[in-house]
C-alpha positions in Angstrom: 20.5 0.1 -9.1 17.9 2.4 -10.8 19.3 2.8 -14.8 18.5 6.3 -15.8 17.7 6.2 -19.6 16.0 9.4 -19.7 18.5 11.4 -18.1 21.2 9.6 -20.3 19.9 10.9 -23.6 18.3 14.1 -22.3 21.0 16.5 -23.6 20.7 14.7 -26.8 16.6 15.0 -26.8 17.0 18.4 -25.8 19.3 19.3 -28.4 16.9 17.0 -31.3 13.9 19.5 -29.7 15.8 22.7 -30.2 16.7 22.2 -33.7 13.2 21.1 -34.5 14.6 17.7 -35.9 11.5 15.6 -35.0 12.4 12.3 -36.4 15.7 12.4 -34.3 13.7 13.0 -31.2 11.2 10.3 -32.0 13.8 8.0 -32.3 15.7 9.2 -29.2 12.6 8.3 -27.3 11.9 5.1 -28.4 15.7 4.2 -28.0 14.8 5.3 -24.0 11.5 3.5 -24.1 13.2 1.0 -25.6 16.0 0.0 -23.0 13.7 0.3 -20.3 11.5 -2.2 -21.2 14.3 -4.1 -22.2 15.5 -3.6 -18.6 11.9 -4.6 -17.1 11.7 -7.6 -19.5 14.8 -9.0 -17.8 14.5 -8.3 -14.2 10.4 -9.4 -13.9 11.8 -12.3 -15.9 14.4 -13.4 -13.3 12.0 -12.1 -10.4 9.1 -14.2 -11.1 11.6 -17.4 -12.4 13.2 -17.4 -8.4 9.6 -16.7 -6.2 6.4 -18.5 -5.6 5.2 -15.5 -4.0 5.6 -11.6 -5.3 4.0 -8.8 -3.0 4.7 -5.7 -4.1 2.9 -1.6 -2.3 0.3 0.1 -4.3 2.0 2.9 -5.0 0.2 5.4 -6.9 3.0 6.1 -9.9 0.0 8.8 -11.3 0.2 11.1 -8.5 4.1 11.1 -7.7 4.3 11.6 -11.8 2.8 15.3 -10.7 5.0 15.6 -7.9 8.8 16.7 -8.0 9.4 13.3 -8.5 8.1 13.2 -12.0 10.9 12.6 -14.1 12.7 9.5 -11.7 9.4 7.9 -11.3 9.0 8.5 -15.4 12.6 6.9 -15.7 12.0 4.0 -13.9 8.7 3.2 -15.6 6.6 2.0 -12.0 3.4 1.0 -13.6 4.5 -0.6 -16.6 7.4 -2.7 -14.1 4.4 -3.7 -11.9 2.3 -4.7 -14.9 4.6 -6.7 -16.4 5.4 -8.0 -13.1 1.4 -9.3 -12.6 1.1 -11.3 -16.0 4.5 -13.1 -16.3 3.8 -13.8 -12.5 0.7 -15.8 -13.7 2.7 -16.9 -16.6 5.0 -18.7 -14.4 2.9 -19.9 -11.4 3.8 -17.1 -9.1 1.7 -15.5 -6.8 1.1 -11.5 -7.5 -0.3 -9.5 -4.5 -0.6 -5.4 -4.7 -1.2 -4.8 -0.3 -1.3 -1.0 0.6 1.8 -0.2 2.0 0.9 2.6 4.5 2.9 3.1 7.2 5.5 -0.1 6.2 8.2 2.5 6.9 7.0 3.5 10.5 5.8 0.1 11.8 8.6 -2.0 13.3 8.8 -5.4 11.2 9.9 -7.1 15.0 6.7 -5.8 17.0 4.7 -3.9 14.6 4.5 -0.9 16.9 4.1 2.3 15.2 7.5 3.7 16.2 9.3 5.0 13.0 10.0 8.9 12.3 6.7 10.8 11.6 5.9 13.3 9.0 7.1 14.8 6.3 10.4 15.8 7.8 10.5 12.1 8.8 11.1 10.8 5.5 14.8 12.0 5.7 15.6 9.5 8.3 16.8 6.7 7.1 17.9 4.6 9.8 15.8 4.6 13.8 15.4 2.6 16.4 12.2 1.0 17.5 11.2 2.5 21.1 9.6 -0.5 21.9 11.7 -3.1 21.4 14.8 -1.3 20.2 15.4 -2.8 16.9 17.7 -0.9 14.8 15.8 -0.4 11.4 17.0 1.1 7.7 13.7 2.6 6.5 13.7 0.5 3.1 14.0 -3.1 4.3 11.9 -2.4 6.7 9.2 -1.2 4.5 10.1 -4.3 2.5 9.4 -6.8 5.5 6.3 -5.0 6.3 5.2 -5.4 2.7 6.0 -9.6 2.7 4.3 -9.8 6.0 0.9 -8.1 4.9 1.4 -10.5 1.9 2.0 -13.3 3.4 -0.6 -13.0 5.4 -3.2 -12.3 2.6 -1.1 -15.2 0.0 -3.7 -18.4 -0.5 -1.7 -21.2 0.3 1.2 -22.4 -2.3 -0.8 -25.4 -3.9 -3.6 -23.6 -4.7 -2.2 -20.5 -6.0 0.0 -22.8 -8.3 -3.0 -24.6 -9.7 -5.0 -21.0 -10.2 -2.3 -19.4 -11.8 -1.1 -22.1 -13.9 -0.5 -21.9 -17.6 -2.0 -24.6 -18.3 -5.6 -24.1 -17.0 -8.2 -26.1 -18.3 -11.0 -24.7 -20.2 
C-alpha cells in the first residue's frame, strides 16, 4: 500500500494557504514530510534487515515529478525511499544495485522475448500472455522479475559484497 500523506492533509494545507496562516502551513508540511519519512525509515529498515541482495529500476522521480504524475510520485517520496534505501543497505551488509529497467514490463521473465503490450496505449494492460511461450503475466511482478534477474546477474557474489559493504571496514 502507497500511504498518501499529502492528499490526507491537503484540504487542511489548502485551507492554512488561503487564510494566509503561514506557520499553520509550515507545520502542516513538516507533519506530511514527517510521516513519510517516518514511513521510509521503517520499511528500508525491515527491507534491508530480510535481503542480502536489493535491486531496485532507475527510475527517473525528476521527470515523472513534471508529468501528471507529480503529486503521487511527490507523495511517495521515490528518491528519498531509494536513497535511504542505498546507505542503510551498506549499513547492514546488503547489496544495493540501481539496473535500468527498460522494457521489464514487455520482456517475458520465462523466455525474455519481447512480447508484452507496446506503447503508450499499452500501459493499460495489466495482465498478457507471452506469444512465445504463453506464460500468463501481471505487468508489475513481471517487471519485478525482470528487475532481480538483471540484478542478479550484475550482483558480485555474496561473500564479497558482505565484506565490501560491511560496517566494520578497516581503515
Amino acid at each position: 500500500d502507497n500511504p498518501t500523506y499529502y492528499r490526507q492533509w491537503e484540504d487542511k494545507l489548502a485551507t492554512a494557504q488561503r487564510a494566509g496562516n503561514k506557520r499553520r502551513a509550515r507545520a502542516i508540511h513538516d507533519k506530511i514530510a514527517n510521516c513519510r519519512r517516518d514511513r521510509h525509515h521503517k520499511t528500508t529498515t525491515t527491507i534491508t534487515r530480510a535481503n542480502a541482495l536489493i535491486v531496485v529500476g532507475n527510475v527517473n522521480s525528476s521527470q515523472l515529478a513534471q508529468s501528471r504524475m507529480a503529486k503521487p510520485v511527490g507523495d511517495a517520496g521515490w528518491s528519498a525511499f531509494r536513497n535511504m534505501l542505498r546507505y542503510k543497505a551498506s549499513r547492514h551488509g546488503a547489496c544495493f544495485l540501481e539496473v535500468d529497467e527498460r522494457f521489464t514490463t514487455v520482456t517475458c521473465s520465462s523466455c525474455f522475448a519481447r512480447s508484452g503490450p507496446k506503447g503508450i496505449a499499452g500501459l493499460r494492460i495489466r495482465e498478457w500472455v507471452c506469444s512465445e511461450c504463453g506464460a500468463s503475466h501481471d505487468r508489475d511482478v513481471n517487471s519485478a522479475r525482470n528487475i532481480l534477474a538483471l540484478g542478479r546477474s550484475a550482483a558480485p557474489p555474496a561473500e564479497e559484497s558482505r565484506l565490501v559493504h560491511s560496517r566494520h571496514q578497516p581503515g
